[in-house]
LUMTI-372190 format. One record per residue (C-alpha): x, y, z. Coordinates in Angstrom, 3 decimals, decimal comma, always signed. Each point is the difference from the previous one (the first is absolute). Example, Ala and Ser with C-alpha at 12.3 -4.5 7.8 and 13.67 -1.06 7.14 Angstrom:
<nodes>
<node xx="+12,300" yy="-4,500" zz="+7,800"/>
<node xx="+1,370" yy="+3,440" zz="-0,660"/>
</nodes>
This chain:
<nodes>
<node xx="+0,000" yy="+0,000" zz="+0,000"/>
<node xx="+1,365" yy="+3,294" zz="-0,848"/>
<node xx="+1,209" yy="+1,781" zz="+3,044"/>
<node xx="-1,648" yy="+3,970" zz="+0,245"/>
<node xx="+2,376" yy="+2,923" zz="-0,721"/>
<node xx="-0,587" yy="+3,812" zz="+0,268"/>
<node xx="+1,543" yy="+2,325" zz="-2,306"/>
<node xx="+0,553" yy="+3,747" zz="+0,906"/>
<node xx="+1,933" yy="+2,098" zz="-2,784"/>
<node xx="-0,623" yy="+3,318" zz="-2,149"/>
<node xx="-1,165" yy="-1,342" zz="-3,369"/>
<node xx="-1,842" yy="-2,416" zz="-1,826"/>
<node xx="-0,076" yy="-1,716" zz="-2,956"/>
<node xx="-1,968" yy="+2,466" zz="-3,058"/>
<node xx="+2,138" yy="+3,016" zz="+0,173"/>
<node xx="+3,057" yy="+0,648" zz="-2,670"/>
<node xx="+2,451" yy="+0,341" zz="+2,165"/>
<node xx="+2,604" yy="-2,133" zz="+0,993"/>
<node xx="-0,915" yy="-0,540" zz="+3,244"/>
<node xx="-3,424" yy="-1,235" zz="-0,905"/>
<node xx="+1,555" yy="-2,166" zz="-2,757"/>
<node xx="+2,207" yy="-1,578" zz="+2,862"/>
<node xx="-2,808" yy="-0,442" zz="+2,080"/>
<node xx="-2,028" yy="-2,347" zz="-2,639"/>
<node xx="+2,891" yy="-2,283" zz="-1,107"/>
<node xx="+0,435" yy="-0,567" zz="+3,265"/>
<node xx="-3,282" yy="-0,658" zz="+1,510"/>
<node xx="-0,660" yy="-1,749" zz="-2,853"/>
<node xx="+2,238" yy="-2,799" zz="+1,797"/>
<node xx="-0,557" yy="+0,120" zz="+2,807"/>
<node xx="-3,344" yy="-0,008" zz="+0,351"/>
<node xx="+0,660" yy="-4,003" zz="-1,551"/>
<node xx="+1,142" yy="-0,471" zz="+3,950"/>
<node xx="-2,133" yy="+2,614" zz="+2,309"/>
<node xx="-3,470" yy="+1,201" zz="+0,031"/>
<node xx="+0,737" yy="+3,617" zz="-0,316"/>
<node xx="-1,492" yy="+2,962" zz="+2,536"/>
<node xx="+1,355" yy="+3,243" zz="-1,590"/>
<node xx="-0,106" yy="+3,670" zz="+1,353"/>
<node xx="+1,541" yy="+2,652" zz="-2,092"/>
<node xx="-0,022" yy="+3,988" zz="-0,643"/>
<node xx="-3,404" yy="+0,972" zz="-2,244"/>
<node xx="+1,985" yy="+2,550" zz="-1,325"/>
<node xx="+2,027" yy="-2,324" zz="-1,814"/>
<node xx="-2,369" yy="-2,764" zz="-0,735"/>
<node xx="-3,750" yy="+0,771" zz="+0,651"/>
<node xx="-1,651" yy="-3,467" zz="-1,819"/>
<node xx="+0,140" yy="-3,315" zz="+2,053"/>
<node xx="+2,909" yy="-2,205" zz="-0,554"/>
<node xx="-1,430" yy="-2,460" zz="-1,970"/>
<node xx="+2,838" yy="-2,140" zz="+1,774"/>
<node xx="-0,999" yy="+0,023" zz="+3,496"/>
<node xx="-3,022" yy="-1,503" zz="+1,837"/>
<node xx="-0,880" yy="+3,534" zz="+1,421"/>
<node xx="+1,868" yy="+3,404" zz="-0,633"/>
<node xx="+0,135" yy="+2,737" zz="+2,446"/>
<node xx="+0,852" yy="+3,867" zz="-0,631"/>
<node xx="+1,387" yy="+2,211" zz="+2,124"/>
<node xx="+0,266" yy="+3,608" zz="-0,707"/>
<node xx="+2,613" yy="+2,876" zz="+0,160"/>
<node xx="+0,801" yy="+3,598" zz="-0,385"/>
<node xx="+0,756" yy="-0,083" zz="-3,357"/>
<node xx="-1,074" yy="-0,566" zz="-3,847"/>
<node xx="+2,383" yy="-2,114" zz="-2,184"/>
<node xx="+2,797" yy="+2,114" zz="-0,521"/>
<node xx="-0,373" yy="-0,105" zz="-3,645"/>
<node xx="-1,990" yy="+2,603" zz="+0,142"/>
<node xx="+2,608" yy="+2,395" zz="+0,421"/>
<node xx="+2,110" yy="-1,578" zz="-2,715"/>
<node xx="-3,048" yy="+1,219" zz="-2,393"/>
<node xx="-0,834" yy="+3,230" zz="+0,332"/>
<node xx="+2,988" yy="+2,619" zz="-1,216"/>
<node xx="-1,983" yy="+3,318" zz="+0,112"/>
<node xx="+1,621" yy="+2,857" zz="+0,499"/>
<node xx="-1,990" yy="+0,537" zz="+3,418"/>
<node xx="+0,505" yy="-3,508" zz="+1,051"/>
<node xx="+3,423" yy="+0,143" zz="-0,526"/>
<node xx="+1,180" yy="+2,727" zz="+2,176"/>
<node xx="-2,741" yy="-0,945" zz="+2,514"/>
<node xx="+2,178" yy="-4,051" zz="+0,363"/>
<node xx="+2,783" yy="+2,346" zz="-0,269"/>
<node xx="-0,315" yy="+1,435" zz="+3,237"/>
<node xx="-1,997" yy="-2,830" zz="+1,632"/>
<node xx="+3,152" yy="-2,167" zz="-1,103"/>
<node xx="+2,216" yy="+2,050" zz="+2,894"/>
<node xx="+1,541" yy="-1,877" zz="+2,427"/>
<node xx="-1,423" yy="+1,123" zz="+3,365"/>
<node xx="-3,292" yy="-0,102" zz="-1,766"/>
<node xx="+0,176" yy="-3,633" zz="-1,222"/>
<node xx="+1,635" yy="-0,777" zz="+3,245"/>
<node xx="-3,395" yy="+1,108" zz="+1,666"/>
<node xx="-2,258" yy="-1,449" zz="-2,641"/>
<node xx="+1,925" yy="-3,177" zz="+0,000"/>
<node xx="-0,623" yy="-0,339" zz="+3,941"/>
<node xx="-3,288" yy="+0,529" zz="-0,363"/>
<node xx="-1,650" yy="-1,923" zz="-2,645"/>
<node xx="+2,249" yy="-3,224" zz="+1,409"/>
<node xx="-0,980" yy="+0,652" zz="+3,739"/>
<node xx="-0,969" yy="-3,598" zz="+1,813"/>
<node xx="-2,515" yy="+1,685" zz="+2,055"/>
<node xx="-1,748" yy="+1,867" zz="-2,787"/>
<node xx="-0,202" yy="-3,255" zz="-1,754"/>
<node xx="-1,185" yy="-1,914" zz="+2,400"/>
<node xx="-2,835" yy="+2,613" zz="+0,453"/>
<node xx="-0,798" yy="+0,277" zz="-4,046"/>
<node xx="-0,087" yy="-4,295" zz="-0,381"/>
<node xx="-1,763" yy="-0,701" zz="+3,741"/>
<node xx="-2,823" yy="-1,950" zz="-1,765"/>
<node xx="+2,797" yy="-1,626" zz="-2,077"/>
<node xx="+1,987" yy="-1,136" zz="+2,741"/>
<node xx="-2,811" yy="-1,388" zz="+2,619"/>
<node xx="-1,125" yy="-2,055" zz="-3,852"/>
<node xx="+3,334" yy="-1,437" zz="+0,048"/>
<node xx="-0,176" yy="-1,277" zz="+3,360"/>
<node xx="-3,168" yy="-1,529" zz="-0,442"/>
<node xx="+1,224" yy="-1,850" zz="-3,195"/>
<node xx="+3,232" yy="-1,395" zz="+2,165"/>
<node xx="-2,213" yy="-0,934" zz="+2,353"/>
<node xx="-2,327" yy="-1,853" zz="-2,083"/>
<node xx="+1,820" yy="-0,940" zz="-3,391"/>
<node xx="+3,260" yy="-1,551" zz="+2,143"/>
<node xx="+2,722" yy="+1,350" zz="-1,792"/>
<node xx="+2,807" yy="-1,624" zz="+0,422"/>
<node xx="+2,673" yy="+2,698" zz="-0,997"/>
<node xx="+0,031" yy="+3,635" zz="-0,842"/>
<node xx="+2,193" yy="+0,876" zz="-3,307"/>
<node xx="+1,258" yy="+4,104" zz="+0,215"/>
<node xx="+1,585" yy="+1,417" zz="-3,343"/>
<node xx="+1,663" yy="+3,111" zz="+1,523"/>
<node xx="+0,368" yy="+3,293" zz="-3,151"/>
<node xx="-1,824" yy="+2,278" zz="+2,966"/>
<node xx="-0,791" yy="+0,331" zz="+3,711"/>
<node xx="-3,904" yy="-0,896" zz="-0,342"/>
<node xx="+0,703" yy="-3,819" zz="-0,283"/>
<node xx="+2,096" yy="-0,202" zz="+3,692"/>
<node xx="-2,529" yy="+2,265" zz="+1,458"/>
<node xx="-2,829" yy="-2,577" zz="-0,675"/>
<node xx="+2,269" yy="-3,062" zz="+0,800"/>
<node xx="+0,700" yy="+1,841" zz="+3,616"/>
<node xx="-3,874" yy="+0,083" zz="+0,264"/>
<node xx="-0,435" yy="-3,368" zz="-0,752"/>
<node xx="+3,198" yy="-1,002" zz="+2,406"/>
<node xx="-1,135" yy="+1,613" zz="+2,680"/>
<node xx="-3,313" yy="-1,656" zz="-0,174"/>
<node xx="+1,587" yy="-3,646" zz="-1,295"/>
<node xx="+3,360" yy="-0,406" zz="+1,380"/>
<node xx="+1,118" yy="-3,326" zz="-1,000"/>
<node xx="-1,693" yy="+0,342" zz="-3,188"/>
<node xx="+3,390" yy="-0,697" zz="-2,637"/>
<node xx="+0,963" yy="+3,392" zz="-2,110"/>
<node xx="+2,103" yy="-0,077" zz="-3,264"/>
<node xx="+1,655" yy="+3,423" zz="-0,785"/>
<node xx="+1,129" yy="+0,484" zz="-3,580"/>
<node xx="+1,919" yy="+2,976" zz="-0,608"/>
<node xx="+1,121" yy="+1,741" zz="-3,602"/>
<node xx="+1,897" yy="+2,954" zz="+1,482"/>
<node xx="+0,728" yy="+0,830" zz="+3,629"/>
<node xx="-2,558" yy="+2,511" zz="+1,606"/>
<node xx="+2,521" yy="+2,540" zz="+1,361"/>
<node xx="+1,668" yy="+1,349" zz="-2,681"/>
<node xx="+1,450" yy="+3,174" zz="-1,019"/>
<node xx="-1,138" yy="+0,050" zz="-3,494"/>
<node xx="-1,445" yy="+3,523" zz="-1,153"/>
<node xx="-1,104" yy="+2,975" zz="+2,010"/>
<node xx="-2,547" yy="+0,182" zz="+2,920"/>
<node xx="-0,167" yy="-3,876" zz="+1,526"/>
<node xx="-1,494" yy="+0,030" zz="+3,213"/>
<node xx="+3,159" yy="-1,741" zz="+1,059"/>
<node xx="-1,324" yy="-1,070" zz="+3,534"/>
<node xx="-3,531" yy="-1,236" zz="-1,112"/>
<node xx="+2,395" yy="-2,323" zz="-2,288"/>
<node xx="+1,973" yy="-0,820" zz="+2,478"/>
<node xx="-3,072" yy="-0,839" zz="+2,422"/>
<node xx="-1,359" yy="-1,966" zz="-2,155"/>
<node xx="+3,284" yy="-2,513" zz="-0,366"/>
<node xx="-0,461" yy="-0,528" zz="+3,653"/>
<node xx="-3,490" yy="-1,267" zz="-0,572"/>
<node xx="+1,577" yy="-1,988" zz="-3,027"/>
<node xx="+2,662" yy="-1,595" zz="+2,574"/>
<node xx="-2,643" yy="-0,339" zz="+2,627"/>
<node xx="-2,583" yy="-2,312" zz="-1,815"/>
<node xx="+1,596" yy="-1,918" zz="-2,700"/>
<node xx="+1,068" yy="-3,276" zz="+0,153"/>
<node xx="+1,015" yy="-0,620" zz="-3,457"/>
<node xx="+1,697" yy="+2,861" zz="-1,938"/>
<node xx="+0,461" yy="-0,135" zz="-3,785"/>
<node xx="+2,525" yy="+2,754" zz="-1,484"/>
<node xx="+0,200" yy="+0,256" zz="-3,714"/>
<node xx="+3,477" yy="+0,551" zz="-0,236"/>
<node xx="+3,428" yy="-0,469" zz="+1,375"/>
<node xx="+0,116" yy="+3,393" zz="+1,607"/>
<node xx="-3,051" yy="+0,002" zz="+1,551"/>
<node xx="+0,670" yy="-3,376" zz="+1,988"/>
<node xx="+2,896" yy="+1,136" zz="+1,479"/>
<node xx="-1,272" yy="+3,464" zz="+0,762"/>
<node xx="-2,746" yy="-1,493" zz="+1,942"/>
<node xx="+2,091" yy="-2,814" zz="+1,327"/>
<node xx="+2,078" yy="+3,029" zz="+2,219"/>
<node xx="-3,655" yy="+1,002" zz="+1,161"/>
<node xx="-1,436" yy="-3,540" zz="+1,481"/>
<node xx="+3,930" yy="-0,924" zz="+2,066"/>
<node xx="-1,876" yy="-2,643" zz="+2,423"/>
<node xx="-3,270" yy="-0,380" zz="-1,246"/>
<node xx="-1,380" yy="-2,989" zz="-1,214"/>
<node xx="-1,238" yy="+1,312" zz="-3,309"/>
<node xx="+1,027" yy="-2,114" zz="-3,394"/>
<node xx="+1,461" yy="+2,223" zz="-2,898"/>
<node xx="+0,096" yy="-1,842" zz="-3,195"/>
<node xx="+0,968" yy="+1,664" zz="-3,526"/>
<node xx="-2,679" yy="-0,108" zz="-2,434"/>
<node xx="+0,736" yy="+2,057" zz="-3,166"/>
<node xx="-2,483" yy="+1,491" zz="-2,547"/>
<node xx="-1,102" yy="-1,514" zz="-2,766"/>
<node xx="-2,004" yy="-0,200" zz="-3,179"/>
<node xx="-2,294" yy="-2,514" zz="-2,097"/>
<node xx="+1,950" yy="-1,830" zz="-1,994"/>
<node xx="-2,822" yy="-1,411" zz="-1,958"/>
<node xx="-0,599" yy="+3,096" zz="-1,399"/>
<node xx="+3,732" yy="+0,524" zz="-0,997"/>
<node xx="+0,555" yy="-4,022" zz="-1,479"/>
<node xx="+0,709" yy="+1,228" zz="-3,498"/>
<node xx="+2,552" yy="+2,713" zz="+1,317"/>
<node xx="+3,758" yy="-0,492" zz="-0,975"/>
<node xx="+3,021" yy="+2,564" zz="-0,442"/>
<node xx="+0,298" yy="+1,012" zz="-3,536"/>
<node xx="+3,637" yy="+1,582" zz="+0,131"/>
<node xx="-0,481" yy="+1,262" zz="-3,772"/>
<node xx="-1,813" yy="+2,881" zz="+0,754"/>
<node xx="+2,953" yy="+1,977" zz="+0,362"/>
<node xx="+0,149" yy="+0,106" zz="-3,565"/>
<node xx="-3,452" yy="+1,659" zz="-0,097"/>
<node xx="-0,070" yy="+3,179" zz="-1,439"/>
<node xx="-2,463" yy="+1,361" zz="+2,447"/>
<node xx="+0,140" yy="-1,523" zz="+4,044"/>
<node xx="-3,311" yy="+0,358" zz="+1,823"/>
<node xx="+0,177" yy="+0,576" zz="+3,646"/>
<node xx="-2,552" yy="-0,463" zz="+2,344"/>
<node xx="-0,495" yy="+0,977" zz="+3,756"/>
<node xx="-2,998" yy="-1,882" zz="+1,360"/>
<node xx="-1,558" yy="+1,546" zz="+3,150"/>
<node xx="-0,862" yy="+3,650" zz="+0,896"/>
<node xx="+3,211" yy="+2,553" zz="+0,468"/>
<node xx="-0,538" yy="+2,328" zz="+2,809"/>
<node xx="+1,820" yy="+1,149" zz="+3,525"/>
<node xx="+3,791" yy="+0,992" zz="-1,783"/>
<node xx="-0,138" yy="-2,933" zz="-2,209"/>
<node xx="+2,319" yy="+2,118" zz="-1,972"/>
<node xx="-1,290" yy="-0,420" zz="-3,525"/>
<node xx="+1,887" yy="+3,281" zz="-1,500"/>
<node xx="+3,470" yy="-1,515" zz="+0,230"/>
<node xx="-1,645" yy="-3,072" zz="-1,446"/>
<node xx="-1,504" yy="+2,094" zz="-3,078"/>
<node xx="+3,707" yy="+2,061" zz="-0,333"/>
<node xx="+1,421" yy="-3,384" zz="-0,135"/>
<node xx="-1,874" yy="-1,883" zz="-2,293"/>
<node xx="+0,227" yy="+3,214" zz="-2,594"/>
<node xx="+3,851" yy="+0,005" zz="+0,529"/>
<node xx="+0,289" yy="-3,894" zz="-0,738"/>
<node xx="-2,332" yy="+0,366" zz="-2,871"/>
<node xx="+2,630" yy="+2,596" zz="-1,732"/>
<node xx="+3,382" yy="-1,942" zz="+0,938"/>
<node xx="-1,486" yy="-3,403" zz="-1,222"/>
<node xx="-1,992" yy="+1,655" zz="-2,971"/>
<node xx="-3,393" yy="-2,168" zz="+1,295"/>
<node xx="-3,260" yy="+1,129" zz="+0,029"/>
<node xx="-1,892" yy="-0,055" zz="+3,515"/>
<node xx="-3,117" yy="-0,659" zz="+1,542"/>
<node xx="-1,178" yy="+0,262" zz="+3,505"/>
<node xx="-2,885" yy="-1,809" zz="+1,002"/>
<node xx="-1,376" yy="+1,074" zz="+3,539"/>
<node xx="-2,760" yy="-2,101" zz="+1,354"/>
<node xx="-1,997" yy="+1,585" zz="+2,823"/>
<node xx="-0,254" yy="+4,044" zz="+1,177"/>
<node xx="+2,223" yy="+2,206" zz="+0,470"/>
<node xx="-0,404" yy="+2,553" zz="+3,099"/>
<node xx="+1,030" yy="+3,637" zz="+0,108"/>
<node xx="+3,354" yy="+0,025" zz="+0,206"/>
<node xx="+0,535" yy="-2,575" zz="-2,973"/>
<node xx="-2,083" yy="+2,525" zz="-2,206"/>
<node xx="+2,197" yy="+3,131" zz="+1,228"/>
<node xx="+3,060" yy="-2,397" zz="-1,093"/>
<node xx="-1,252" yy="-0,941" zz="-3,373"/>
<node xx="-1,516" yy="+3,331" zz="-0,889"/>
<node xx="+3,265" yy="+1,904" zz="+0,954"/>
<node xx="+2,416" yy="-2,413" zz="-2,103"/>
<node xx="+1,183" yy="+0,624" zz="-3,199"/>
<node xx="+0,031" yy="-3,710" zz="-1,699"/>
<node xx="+0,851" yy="-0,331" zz="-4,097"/>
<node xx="-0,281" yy="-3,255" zz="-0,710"/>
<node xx="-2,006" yy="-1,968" zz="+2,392"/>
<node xx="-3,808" yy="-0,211" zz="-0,339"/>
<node xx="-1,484" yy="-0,832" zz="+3,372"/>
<node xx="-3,314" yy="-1,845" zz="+0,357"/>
<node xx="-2,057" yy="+0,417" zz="+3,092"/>
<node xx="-2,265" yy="-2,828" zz="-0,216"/>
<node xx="-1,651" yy="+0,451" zz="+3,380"/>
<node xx="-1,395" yy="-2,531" zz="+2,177"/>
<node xx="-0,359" yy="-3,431" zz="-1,997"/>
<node xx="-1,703" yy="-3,061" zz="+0,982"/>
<node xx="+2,956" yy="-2,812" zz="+0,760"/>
<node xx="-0,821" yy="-1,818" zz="-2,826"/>
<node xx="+0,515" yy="+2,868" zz="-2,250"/>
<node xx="+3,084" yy="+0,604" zz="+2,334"/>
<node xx="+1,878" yy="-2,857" zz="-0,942"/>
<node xx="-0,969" yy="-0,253" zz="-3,289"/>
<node xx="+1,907" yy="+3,518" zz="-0,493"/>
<node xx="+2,652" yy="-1,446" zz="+2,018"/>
<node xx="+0,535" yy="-2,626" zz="-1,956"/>
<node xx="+0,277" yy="+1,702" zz="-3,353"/>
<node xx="+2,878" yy="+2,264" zz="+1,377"/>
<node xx="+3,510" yy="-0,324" zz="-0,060"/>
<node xx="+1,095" yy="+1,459" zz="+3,286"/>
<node xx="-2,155" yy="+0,516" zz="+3,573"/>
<node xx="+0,558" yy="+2,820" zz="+1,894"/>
<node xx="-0,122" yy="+0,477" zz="+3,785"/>
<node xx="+0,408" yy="+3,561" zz="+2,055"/>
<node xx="+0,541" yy="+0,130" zz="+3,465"/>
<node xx="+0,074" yy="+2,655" zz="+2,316"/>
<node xx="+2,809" yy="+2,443" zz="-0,059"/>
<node xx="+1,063" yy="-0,860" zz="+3,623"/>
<node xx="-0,154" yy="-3,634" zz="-0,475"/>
<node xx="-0,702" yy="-3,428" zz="+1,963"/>
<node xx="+2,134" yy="-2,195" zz="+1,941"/>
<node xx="-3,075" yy="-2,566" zz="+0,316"/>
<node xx="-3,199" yy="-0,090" zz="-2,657"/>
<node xx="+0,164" yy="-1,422" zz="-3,283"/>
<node xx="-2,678" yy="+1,802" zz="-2,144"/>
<node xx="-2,897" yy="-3,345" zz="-0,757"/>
<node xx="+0,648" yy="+1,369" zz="-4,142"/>
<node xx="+3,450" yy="-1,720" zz="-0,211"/>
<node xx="-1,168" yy="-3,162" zz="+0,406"/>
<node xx="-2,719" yy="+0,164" zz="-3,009"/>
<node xx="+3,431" yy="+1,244" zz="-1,776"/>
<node xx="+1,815" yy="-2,656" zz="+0,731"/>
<node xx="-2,587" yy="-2,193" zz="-1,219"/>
<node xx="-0,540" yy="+1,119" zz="-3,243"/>
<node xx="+4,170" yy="+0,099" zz="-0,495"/>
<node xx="+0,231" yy="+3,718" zz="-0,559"/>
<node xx="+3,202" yy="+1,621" zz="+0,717"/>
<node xx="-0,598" yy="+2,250" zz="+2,617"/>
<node xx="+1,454" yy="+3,375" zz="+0,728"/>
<node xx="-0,527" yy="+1,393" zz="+3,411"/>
<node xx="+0,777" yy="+3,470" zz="+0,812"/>
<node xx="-0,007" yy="-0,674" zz="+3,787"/>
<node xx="+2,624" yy="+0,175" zz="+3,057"/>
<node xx="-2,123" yy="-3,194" zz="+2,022"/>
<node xx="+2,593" yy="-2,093" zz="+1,047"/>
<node xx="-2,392" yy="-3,078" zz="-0,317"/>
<node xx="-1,247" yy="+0,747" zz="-3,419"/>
<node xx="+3,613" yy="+0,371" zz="-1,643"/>
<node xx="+0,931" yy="-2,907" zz="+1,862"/>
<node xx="-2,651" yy="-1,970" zz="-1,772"/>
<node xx="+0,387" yy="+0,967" zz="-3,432"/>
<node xx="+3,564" yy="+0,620" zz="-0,635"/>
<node xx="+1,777" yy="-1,432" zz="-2,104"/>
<node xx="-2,897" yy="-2,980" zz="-0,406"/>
<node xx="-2,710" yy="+1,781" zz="-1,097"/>
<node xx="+1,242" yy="+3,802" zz="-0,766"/>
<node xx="+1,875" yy="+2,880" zz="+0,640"/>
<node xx="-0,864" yy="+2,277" zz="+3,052"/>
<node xx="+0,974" yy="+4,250" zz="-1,098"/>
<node xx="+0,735" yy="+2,580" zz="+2,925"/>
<node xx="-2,784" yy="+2,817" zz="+0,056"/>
<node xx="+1,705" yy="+1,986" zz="-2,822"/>
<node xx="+0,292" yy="+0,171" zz="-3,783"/>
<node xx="+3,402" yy="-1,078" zz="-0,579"/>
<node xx="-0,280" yy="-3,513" zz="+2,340"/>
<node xx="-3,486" yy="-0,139" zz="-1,927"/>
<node xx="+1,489" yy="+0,021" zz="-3,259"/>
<node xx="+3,206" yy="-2,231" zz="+1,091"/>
<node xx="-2,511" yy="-2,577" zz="+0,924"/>
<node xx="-1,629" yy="-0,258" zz="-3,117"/>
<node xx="+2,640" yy="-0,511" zz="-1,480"/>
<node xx="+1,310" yy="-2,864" zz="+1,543"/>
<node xx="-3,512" yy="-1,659" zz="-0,482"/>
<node xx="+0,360" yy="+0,738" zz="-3,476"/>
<node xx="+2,588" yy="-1,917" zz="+0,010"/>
<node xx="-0,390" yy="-3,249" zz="+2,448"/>
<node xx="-2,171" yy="-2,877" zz="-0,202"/>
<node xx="-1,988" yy="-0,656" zz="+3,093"/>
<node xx="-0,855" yy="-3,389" zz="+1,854"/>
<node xx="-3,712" yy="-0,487" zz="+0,930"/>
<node xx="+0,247" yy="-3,904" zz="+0,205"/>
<node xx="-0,716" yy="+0,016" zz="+3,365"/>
<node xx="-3,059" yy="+2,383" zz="+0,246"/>
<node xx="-2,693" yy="-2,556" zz="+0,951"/>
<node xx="+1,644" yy="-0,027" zz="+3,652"/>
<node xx="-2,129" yy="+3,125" zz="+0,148"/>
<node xx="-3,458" yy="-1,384" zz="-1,501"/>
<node xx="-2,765" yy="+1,101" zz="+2,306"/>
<node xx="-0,840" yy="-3,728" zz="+0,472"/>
<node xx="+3,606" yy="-0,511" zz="+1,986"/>
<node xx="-1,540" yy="+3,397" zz="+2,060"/>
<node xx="-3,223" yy="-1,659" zz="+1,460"/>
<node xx="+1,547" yy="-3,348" zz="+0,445"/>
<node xx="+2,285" yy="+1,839" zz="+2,269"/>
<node xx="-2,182" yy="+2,319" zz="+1,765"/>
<node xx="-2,511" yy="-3,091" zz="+0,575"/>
<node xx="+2,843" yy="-1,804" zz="+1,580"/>
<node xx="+0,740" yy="+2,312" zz="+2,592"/>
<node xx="-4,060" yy="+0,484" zz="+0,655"/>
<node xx="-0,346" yy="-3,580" zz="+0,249"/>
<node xx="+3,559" yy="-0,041" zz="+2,355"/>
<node xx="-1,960" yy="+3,004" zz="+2,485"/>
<node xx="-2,949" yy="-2,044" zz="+0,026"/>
<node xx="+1,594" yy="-3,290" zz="+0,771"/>
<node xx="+2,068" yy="+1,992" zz="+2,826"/>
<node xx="-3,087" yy="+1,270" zz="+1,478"/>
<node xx="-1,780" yy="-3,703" zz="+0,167"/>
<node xx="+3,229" yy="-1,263" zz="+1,320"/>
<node xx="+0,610" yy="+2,639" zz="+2,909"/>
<node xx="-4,029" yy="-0,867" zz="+1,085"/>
<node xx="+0,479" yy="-3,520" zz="+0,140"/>
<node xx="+3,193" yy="+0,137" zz="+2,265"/>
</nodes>
């Protein structure tokens, strides 16, 4: 019989973006193992998961974000301008992720929960960590189920210094309630278990590396082609929204310069929105040979199918860099055996695709343009890229559910 497991994370499945894509292929599986309970932010997913045996919303103090990707008014502009200050973000930030505000916006949501613990025996709870909303519920729950067994999955830690106004100690409350509850935790990359391996010194908590990953079904028919460096004209694409400093005018400066030197014509493909300051950046560059297409936001099918017909995938990271996340779009990349150029100083993400998969440029125009050339000029190995199918993902994460489980029947019949 299959054993009960509640779900708490941001998205579901329906949305096109990446997270929502991630959060399909992967329920997908394991719902083969677990009747599924799922809670998640109506913001970001407002239909029932048509995986899960009941879905729950909770609400915030927020839209999706996209919305301020989409409107570039003149009015709106300087009005995100000055709302984009770091003392006021720093304020806003505290606010809209405040535990006790939340608790008072979802009370209805919260005494549902425990009623459906209490009646539908579930047997673990499952938190994918991008935001505080997720640990604030589990602490809920905790406090009202103590022995129930809590998985923790986490794609970036919480308290970082990434951008301008983070409500640094809401973050950093909020890894205590992490530390405090979870049994199990899952970090997506190398970085991230170790960071969080400092944190827990004598706790009895389980860290166990599961990285990212992508459907491999959908990529079966992808190989490396190492002949399109003889193309006249090299398609680029960057799948995924560019906002917060993602840098794109170096990118743009580069791409033109490379174009000249190597007498190629090319073509940007951007899939997704870009927010204010990308549209400053492009409007304010003086390009002369490469035509940019802004797509917009594509459904994933559509996604990869542009992926696919291009010659070289493009990530941008933040100016000020990573030492732990690994953006969920390299994955897909590797996948569909795209040589990948990531303008990015994350230590994790170079570490991953250099020299294997790609060439990793410094946030300027001249390490841009050294990088593209050396791609235009190796061949790349993507042999080995089913180690990150999607499939390999679940089995793990329903492994280490299965192992919390099992610990918790064990430690009640001793």
């Amino acid at each position: 019989m299959k054993k009960n497991l509640l779900i708490i994370s941001d998205y579901i499945e329906g949305e096109p973006v990446v997270a929502s894509v991630r959060y399909a292929e992967l329920m997908k599986e394991i719902k083969e193992n677990f009747n599924l309970y799922v809670v998640n932010n109506i913001n970001f997913g407002p239909m029932d998961s048509i995986y899960s045996v009941k879905n729950y919303k909770f609400t915030t103090f927020e839209t999706n974000y996209s919305s301020s990707l989409e409107d570039h008014s003149n009015k709106k502009r300087k009005l995100n301008s000055f709302l984009r200050k770091p003392l006021i973000l720093k304020i806003w930030r505290s606010l809209k992720l405040s535990k006790t505000l939340f608790y008072k916006k979802n009370k209805l949501l919260l005494k549902s929960l425990e009623n459906a613990i209490s009646v539908n025996d579930i047997n673990c709870v499952f938190v994918t960590v991008p935001d505080v909303y997720g640990l604030y519920i589990l602490k809920y729950i905790k406090k009202k189920y103590p022995t129930i067994p809590v998985v923790v999955e986490i794609r970036d830690i919480l308290n970082h210094s990434i951008g301008i106004g983070n409500p640094r100690l809401v973050y950093a409350k909020a890894e205590t309630i992490l530390l405090e509850n979870a049994d199990k935790i899952i970090a997506l990359s190398e970085g991230i278990k170790e960071y969080y391996s400092n944190l827990i010194n004598n706790k009895t908590i389980e860290l166990k590396l599961v990285r990212n990953g992508y459907d491999y079904k959908k990529f079966i028919d992808s190989e490396f082609n190492p002949e399109f460096v003889m193309k006249k004209q090299i398609i680029f694409s960057h799948i995924g929204s560019i906002y917060k400093g993602r840098n794109i005018k170096d990118l743009i400066k580069a791409l033109d310069q490379y174009s000249e030197y190597a007498n190629k014509e090319v073509v940007l493909n951007i899939v997704g929105v870009l927010d204010n300051e990308a549209i400053t950046d492009l409007n304010n560059i003086n390009r002369n040979r490469v035509k940019i297409n802004i797509l917009g936001t594509k459904p994933h099918e559509e996604a990869i199918e542009i992926l696919k017909k291009s010659d070289i995938a493009v990530i941008l990271t933040h100016k000020k860099g990573s030492d732990y996340a690994i953006p969920g779009k390299t994955f897909e990349y590797i996948g569909s055996c795209k040589p990948i150029l990531a303008v990015t100083e994350d230590k994790e993400l170079i570490k991953l695709i250099e020299p294997k998969y790609g060439e990793a440029a410094e946030h300027n125009v001249g390490s841009i343009v050294q990088a593209l050339s050396e791609i235009m000029k190796k061949s790349y190995d993507f042999s080995d890229r089913k180690k990150y199918s999607r499939e390999q993902q679940a089995m793990d994460i329903t492994y280490l559910i299965n192992k919390a489980i099992n610990d918790f029947e064990k430690d009640v019949k001793i």
